[in-house]
PDB file of N, CA, C, O and CB in Angstrom:
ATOM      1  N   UNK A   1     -61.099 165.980 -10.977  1.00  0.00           N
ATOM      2  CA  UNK A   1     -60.360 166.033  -9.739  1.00  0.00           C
ATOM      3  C   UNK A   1     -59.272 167.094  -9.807  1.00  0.00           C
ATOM      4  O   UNK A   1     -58.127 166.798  -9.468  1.00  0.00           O
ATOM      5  CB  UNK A   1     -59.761 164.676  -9.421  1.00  0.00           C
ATOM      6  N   UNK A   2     -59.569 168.282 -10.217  1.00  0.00           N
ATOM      7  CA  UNK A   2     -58.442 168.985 -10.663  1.00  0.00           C
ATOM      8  C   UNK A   2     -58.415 170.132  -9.604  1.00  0.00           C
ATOM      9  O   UNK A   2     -57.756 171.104  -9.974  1.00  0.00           O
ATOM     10  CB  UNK A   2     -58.550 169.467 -12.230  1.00  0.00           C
ATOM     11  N   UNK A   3     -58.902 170.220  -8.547  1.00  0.00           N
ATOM     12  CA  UNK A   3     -58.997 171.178  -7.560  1.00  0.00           C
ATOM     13  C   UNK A   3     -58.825 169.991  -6.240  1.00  0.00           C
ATOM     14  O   UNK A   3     -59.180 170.479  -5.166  1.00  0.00           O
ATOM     15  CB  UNK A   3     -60.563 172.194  -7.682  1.00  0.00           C
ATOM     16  N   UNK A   4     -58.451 168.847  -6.164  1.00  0.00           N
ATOM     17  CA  UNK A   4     -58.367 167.655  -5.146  1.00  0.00           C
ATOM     18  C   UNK A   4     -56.855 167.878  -4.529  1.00  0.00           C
ATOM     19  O   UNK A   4     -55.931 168.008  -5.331  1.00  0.00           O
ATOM     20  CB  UNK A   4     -58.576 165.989  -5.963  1.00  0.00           C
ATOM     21  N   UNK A   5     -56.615 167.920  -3.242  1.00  0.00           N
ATOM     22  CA  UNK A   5     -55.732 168.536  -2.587  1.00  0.00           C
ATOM     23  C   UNK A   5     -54.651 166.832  -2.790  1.00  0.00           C
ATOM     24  O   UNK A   5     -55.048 165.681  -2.609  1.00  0.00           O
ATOM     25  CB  UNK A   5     -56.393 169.289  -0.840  1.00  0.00           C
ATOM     26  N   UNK A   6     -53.424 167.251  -3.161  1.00  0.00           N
ATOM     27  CA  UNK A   6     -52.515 166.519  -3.792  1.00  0.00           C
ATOM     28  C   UNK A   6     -52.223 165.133  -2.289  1.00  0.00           C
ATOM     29  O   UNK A   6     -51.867 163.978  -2.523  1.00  0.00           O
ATOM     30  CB  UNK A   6     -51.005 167.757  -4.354  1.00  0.00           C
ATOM     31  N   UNK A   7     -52.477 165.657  -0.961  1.00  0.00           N
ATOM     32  CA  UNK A   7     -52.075 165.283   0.421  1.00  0.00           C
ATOM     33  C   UNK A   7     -53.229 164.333   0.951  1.00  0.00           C
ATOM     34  O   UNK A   7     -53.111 163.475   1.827  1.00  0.00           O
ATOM     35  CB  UNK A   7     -51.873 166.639   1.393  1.00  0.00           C
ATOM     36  N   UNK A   8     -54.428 164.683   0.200  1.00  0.00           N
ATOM     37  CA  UNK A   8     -55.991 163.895   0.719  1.00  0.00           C
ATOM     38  C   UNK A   8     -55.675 161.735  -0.176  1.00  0.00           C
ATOM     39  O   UNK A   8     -55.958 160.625   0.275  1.00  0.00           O
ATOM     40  CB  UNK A   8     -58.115 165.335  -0.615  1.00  0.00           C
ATOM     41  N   UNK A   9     -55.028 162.177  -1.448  1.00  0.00           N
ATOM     42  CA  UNK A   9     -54.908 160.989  -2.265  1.00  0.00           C
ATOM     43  C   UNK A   9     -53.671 160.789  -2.010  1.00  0.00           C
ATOM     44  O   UNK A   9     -53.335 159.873  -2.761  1.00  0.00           O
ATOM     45  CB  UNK A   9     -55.237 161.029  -3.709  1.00  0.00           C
ATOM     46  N   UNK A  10     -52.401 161.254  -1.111  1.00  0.00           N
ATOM     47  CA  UNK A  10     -51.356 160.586  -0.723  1.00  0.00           C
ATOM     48  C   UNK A  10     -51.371 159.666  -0.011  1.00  0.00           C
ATOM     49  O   UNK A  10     -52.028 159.666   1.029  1.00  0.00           O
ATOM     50  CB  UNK A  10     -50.686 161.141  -0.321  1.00  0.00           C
ATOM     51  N   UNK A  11     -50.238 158.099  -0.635  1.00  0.00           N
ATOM     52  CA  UNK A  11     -50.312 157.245   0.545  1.00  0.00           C
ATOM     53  C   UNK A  11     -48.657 157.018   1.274  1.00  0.00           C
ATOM     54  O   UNK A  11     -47.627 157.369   0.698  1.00  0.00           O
ATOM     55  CB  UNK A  11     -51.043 155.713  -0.013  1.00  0.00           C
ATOM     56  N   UNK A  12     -48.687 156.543   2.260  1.00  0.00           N
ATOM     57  CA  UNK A  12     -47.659 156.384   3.353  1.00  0.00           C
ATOM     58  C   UNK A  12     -46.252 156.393   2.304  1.00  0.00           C
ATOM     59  O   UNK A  12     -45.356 157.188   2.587  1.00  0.00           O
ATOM     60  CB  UNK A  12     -47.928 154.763   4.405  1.00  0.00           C
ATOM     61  N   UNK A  13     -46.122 155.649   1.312  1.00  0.00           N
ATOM     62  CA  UNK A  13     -45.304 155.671   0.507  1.00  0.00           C
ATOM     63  C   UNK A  13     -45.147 156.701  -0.416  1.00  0.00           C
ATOM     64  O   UNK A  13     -44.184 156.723  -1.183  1.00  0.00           O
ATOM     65  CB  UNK A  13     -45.396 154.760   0.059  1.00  0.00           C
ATOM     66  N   UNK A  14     -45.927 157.473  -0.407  1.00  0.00           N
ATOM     67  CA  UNK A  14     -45.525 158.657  -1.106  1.00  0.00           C
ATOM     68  C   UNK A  14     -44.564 159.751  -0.533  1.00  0.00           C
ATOM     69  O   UNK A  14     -43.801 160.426  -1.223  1.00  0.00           O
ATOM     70  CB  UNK A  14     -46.656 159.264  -1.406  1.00  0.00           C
ATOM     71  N   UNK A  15     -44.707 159.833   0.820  1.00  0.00           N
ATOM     72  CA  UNK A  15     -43.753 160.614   1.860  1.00  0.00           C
ATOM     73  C   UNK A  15     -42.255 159.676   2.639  1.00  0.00           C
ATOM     74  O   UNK A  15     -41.244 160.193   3.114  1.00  0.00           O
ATOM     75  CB  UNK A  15     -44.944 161.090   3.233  1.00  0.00           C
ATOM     76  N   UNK A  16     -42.500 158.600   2.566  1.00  0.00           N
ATOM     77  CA  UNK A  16     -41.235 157.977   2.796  1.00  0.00           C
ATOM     78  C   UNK A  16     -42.003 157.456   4.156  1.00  0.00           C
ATOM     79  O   UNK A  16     -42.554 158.319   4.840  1.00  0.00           O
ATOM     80  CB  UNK A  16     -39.677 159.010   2.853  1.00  0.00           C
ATOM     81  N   UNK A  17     -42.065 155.990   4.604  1.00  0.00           N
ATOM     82  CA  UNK A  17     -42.099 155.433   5.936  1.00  0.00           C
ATOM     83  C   UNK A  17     -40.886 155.436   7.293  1.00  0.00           C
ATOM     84  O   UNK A  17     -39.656 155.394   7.318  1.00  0.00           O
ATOM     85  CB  UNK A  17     -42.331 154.147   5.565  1.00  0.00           C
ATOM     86  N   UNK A  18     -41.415 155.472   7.812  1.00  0.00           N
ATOM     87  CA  UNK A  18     -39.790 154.818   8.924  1.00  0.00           C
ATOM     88  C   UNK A  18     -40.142 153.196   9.193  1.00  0.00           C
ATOM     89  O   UNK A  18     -41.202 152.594   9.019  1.00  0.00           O
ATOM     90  CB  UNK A  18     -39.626 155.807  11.080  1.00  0.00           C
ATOM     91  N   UNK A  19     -38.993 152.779   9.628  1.00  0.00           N
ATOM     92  CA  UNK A  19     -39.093 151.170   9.781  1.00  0.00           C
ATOM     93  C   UNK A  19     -39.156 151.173  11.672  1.00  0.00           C
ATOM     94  O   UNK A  19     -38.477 151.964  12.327  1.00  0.00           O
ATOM     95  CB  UNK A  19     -37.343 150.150   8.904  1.00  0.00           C
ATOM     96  N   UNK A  20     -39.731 150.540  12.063  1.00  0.00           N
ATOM     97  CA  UNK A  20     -40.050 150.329  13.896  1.00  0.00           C
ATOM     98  C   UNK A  20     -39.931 148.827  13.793  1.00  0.00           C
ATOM     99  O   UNK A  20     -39.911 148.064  12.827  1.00  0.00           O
ATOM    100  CB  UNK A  20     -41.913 150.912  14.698  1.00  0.00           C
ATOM    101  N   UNK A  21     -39.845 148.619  15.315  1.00  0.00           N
ATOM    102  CA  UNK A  21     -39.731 147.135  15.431  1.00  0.00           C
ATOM    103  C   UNK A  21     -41.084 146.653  15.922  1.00  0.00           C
ATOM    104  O   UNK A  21     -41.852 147.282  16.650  1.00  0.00           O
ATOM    105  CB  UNK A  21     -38.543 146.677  16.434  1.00  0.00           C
ATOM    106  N   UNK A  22     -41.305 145.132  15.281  1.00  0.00           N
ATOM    107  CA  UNK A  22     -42.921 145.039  15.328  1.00  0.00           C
ATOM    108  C   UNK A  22     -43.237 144.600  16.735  1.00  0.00           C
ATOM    109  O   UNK A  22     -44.203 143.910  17.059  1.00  0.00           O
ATOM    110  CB  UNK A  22     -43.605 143.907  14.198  1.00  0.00           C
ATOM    111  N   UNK A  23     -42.131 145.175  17.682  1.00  0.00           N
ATOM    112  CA  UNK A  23     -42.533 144.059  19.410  1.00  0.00           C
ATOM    113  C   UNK A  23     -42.947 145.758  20.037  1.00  0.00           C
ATOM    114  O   UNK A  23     -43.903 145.906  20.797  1.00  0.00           O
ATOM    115  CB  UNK A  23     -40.418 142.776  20.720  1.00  0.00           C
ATOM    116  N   UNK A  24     -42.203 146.773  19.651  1.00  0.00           N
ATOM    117  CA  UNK A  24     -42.805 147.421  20.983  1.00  0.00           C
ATOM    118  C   UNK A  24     -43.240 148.938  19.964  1.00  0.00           C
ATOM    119  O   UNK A  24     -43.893 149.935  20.273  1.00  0.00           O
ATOM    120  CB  UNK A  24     -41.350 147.663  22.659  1.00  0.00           C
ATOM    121  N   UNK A  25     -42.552 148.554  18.685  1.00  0.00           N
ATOM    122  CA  UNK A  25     -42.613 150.255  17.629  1.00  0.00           C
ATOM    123  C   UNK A  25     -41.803 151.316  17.848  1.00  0.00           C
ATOM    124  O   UNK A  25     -42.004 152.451  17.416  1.00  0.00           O
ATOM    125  CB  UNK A  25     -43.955 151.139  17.753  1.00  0.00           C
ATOM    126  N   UNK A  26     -40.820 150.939  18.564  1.00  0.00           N
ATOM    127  CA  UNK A  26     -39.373 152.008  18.535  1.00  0.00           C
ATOM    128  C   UNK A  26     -38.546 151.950  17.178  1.00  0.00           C
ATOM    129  O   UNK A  26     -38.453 150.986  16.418  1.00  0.00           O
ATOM    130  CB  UNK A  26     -38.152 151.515  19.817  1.00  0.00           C
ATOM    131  N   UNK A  27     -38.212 152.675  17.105  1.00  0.00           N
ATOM    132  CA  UNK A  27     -37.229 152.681  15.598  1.00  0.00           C
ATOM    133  C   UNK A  27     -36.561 151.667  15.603  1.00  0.00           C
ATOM    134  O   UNK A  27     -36.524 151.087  16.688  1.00  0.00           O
ATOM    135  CB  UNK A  27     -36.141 153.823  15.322  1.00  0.00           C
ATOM    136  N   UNK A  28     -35.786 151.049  14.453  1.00  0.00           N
ATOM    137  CA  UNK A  28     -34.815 150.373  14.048  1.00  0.00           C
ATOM    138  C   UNK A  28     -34.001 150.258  13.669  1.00  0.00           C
ATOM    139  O   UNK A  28     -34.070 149.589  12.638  1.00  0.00           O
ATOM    140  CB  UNK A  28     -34.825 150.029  13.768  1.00  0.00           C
ATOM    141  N   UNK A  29     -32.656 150.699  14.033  1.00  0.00           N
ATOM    142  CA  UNK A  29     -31.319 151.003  13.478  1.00  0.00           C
ATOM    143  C   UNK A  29     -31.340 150.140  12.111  1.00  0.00           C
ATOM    144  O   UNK A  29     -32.271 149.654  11.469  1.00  0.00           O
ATOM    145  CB  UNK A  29     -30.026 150.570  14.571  1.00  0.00           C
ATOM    146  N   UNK A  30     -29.966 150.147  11.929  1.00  0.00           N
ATOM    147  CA  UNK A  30     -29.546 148.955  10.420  1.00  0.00           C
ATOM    148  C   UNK A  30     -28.934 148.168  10.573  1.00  0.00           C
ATOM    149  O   UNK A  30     -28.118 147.795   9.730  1.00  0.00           O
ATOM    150  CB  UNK A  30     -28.840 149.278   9.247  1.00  0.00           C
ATOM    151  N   UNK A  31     -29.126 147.527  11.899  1.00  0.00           N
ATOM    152  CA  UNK A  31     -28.686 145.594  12.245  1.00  0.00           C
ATOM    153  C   UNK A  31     -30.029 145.658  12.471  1.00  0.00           C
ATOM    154  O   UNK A  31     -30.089 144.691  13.230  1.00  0.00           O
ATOM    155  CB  UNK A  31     -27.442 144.790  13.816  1.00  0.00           C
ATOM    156  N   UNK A  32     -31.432 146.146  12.383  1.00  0.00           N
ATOM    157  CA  UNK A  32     -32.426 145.602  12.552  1.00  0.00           C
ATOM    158  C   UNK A  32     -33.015 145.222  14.354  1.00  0.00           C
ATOM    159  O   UNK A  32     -34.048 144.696  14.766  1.00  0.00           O
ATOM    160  CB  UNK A  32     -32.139 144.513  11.640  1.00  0.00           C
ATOM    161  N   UNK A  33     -31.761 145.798  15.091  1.00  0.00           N
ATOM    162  CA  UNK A  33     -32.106 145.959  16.600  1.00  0.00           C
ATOM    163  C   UNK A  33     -32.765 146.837  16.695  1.00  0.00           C
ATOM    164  O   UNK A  33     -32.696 147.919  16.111  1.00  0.00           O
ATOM    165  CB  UNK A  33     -31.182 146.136  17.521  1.00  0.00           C
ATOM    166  N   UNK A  34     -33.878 146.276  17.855  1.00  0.00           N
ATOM    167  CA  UNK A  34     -34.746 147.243  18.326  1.00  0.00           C
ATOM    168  C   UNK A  34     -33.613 148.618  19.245  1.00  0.00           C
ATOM    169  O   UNK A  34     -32.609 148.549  19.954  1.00  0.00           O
ATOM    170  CB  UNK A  34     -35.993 146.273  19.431  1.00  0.00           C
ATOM    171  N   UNK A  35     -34.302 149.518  18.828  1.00  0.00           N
ATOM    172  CA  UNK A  35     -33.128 150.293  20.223  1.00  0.00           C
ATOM    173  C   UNK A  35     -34.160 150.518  21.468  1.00  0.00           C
ATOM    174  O   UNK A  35     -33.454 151.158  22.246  1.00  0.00           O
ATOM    175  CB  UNK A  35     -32.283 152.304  19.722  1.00  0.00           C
ATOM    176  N   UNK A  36     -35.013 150.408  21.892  1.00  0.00           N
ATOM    177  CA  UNK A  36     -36.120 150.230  22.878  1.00  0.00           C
ATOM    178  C   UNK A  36     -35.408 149.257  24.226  1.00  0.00           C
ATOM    179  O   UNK A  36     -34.849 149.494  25.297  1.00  0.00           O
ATOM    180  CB  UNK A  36     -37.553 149.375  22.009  1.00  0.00           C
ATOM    181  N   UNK A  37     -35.787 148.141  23.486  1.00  0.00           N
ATOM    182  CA  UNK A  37     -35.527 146.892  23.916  1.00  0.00           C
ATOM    183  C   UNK A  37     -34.630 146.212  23.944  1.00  0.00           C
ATOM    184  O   UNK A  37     -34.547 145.298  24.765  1.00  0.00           O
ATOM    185  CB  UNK A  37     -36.015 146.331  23.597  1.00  0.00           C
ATOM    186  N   UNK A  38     -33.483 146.529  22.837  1.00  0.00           N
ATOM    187  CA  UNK A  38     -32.314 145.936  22.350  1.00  0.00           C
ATOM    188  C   UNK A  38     -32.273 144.447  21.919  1.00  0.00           C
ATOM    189  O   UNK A  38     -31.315 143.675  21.951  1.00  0.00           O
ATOM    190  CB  UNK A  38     -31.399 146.121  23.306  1.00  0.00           C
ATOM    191  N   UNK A  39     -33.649 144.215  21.474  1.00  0.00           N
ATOM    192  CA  UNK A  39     -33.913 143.002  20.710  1.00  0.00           C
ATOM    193  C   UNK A  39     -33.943 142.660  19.373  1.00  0.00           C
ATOM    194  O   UNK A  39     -34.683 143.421  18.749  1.00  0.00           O
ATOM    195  CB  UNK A  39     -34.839 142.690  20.967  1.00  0.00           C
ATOM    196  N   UNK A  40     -33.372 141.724  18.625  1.00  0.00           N
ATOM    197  CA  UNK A  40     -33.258 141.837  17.111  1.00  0.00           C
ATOM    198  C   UNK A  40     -35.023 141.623  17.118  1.00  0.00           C
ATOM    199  O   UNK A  40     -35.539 140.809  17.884  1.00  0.00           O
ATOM    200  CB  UNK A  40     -32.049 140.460  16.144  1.00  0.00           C
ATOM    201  N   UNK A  41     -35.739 142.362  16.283  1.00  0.00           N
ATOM    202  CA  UNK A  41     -37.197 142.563  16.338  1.00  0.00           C
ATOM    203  C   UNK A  41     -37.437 142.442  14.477  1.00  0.00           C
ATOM    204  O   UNK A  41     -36.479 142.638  13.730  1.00  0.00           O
ATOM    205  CB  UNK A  41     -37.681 144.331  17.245  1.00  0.00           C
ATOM    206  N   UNK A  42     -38.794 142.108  13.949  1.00  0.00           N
ATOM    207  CA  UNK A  42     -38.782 142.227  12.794  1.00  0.00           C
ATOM    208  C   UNK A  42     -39.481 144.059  12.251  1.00  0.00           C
ATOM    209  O   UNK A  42     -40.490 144.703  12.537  1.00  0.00           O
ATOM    210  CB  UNK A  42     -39.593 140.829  12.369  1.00  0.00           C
ATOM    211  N   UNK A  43     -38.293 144.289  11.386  1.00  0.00           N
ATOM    212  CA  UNK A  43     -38.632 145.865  10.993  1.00  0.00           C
ATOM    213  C   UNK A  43     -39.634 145.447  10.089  1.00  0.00           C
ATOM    214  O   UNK A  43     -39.554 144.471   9.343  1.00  0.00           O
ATOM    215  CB  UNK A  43     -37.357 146.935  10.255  1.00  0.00           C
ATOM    216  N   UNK A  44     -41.214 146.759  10.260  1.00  0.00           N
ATOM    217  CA  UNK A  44     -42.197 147.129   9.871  1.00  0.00           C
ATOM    218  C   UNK A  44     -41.888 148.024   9.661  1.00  0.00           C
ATOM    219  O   UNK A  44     -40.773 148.468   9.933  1.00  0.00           O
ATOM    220  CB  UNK A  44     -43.080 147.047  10.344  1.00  0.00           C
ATOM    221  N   UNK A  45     -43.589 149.125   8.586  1.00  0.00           N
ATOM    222  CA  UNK A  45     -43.419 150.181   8.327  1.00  0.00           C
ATOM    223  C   UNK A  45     -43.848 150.543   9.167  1.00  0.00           C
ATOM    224  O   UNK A  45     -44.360 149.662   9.859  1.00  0.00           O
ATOM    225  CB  UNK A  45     -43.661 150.604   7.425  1.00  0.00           C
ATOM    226  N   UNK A  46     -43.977 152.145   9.770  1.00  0.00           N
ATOM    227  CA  UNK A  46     -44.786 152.565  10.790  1.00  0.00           C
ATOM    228  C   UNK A  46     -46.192 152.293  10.664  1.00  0.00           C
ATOM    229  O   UNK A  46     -46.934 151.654  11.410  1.00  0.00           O
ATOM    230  CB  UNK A  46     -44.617 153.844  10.965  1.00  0.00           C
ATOM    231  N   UNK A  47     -46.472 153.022   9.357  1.00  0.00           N
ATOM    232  CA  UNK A  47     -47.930 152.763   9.125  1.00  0.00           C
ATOM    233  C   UNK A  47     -48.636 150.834   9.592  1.00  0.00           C
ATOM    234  O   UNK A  47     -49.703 150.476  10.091  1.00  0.00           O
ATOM    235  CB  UNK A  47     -48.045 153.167   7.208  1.00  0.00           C
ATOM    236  N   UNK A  48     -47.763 150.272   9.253  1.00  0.00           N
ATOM    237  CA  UNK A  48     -48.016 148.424   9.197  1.00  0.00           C
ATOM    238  C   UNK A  48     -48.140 148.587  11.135  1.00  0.00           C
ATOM    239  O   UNK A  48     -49.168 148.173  11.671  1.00  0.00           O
ATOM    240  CB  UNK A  48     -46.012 146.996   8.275  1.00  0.00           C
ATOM    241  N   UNK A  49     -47.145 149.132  11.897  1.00  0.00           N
ATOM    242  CA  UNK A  49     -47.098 149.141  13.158  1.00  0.00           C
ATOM    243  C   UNK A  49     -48.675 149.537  13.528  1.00  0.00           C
ATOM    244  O   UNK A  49     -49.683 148.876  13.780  1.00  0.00           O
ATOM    245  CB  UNK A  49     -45.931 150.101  13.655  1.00  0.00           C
ATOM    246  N   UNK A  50     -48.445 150.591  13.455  1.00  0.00           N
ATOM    247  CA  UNK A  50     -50.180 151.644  13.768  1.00  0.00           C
ATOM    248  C   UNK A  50     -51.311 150.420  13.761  1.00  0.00           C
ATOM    249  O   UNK A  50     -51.901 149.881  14.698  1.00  0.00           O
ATOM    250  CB  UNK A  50     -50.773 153.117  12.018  1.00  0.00           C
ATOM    251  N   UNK A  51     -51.370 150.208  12.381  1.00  0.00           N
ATOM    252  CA  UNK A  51     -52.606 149.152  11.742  1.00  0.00           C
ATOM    253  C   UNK A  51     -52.942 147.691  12.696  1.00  0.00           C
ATOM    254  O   UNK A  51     -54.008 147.117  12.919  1.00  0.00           O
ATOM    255  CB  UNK A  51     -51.994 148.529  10.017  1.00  0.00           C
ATOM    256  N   UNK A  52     -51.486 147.385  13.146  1.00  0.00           N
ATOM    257  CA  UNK A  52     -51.754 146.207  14.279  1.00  0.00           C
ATOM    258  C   UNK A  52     -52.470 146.287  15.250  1.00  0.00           C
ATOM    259  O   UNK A  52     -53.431 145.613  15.620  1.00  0.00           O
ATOM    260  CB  UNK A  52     -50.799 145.815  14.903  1.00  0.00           C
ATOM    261  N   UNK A  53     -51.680 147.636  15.894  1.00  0.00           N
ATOM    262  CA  UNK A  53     -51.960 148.208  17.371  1.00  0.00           C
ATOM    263  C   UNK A  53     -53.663 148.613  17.360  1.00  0.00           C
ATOM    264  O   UNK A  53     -54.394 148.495  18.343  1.00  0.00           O
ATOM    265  CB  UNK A  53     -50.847 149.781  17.714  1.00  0.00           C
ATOM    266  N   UNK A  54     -53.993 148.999  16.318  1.00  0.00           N
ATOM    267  CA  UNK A  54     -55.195 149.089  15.791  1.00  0.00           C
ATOM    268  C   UNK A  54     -56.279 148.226  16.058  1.00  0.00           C
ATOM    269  O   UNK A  54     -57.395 148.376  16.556  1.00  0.00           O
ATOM    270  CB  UNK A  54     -55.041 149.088  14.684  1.00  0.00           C
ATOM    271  N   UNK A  55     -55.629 147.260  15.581  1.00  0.00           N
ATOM    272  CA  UNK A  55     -56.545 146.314  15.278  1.00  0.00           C
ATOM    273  C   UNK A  55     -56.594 144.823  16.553  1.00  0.00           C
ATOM    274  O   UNK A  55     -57.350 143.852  16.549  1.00  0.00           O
ATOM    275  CB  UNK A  55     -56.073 145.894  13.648  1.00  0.00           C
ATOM    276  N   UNK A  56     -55.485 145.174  17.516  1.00  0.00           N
ATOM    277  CA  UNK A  56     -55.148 144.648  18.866  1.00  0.00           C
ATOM    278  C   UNK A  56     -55.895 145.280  19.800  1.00  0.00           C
ATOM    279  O   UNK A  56     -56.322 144.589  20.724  1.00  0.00           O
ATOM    280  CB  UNK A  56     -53.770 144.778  19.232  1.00  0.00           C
ATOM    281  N   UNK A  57     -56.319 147.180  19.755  1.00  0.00           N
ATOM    282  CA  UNK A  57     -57.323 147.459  20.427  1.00  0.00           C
ATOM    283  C   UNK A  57     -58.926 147.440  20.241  1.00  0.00           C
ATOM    284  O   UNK A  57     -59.689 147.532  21.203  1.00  0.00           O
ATOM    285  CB  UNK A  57     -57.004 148.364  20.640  1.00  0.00           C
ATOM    286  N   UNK A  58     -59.324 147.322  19.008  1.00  0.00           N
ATOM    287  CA  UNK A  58     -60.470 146.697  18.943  1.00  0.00           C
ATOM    288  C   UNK A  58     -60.799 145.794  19.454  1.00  0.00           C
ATOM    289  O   UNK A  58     -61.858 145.766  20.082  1.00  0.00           O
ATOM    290  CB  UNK A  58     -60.723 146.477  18.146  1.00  0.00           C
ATOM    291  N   UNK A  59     -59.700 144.389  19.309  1.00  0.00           N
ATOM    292  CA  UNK A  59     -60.487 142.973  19.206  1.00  0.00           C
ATOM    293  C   UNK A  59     -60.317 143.086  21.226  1.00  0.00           C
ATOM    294  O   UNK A  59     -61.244 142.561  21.843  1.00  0.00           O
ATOM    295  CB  UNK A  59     -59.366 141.192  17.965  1.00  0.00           C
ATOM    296  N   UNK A  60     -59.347 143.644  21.944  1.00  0.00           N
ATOM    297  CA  UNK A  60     -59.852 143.604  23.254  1.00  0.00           C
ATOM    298  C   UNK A  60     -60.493 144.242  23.365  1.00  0.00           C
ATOM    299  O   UNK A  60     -61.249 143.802  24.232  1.00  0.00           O
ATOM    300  CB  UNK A  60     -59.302 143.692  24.140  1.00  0.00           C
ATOM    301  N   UNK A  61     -60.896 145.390  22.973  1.00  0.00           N
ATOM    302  CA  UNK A  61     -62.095 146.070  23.454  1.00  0.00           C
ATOM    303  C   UNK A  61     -63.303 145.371  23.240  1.00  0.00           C
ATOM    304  O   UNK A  61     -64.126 145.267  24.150  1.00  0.00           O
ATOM    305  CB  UNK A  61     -62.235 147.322  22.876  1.00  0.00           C
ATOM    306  N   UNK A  62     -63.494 144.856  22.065  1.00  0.00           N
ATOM    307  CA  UNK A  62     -64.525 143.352  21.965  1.00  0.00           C
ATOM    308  C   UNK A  62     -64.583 142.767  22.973  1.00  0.00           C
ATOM    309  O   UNK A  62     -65.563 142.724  23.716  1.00  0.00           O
ATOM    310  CB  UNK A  62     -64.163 142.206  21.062  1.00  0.00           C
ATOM    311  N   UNK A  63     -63.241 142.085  23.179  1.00  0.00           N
ATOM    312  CA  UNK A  63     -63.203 140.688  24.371  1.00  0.00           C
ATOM    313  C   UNK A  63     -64.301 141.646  25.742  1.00  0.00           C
ATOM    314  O   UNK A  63     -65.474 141.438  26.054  1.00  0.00           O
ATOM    315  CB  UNK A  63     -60.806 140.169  25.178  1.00  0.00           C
ATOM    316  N   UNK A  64     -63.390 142.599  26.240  1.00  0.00           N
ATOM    317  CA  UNK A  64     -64.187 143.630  27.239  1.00  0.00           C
ATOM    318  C   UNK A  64     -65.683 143.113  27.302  1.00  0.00           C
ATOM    319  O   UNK A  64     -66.184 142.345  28.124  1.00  0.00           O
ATOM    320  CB  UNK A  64     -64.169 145.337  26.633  1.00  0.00           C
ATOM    321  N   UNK A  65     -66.188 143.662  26.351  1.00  0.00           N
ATOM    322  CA  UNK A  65     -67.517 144.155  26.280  1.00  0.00           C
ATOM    323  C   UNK A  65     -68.460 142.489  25.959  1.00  0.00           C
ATOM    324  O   UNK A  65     -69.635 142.139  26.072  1.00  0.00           O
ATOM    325  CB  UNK A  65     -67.600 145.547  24.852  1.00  0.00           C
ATOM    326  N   UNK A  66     -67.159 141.809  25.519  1.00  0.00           N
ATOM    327  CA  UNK A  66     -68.246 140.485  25.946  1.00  0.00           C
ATOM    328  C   UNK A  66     -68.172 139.875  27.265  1.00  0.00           C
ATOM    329  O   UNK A  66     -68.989 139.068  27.708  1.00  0.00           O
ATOM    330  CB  UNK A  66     -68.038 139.207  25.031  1.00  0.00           C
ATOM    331  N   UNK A  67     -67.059 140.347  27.913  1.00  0.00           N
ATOM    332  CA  UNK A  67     -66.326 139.801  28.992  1.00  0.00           C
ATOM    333  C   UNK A  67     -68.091 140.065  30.515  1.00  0.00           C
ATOM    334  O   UNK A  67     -68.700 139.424  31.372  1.00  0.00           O
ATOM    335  CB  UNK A  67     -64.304 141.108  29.231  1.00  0.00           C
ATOM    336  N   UNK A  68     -68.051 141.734  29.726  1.00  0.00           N
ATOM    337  CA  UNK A  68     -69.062 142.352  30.602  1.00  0.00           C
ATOM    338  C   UNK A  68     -70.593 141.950  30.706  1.00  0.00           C
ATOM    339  O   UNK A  68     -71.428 142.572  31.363  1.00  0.00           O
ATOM    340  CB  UNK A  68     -69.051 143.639  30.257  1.00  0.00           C
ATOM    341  N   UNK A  69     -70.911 140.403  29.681  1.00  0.00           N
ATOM    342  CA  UNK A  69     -72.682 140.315  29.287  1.00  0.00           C
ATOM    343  C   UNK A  69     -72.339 139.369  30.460  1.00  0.00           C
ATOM    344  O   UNK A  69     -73.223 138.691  30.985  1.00  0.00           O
ATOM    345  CB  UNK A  69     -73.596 139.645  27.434  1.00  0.00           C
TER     346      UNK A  69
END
C-alpha cells in the first residue's frame, strides 16, 4: 500500500469533526444550544448527523414505495 493516497484511508477523526445538534444539524456552541433553534439539543458528530439523515431517507423512501403497491 505504499503508493495508497493518505485521504482514501482517512477517517472523520483524522481531520477533526464539528459537533451539530442532533434535532435539526446546526452547529453547537459550548452550552450545547442549538443556535438554529435555540434548543438545548444533544451534540453529535457531523459525520453521526449525516449517517441518521441517511438512514431516515431510505427507510421513507421504503415506506413510499410500499405505500405505492
Amino acid at each position: 500500500m505504499k503508493n495508497y493516497d493518505k485521504y482514501k484511508l482517512a477517517t472523520p477523526e483524522d481531520y477533526g469533526s464539528d459537533y451539530v445538534s442532533n434535532c435539526c444539524g446546526a452547529r453547537v456552541n459550548y452550552s450545547d444550544r442549538c443556535q438554529y433553534c435555540l434548543e438545548y439539543c444533544e451534540p453529535i458528530e457531523d459525520y453521526e448527523y449525516q449517517a441518521i439523515q441517511k438512514e431516515n431517507y431510505l427507510e421513507s423512501k421504503a415506506d413510499a414505495e410500499r405505500d405505492e403497491r
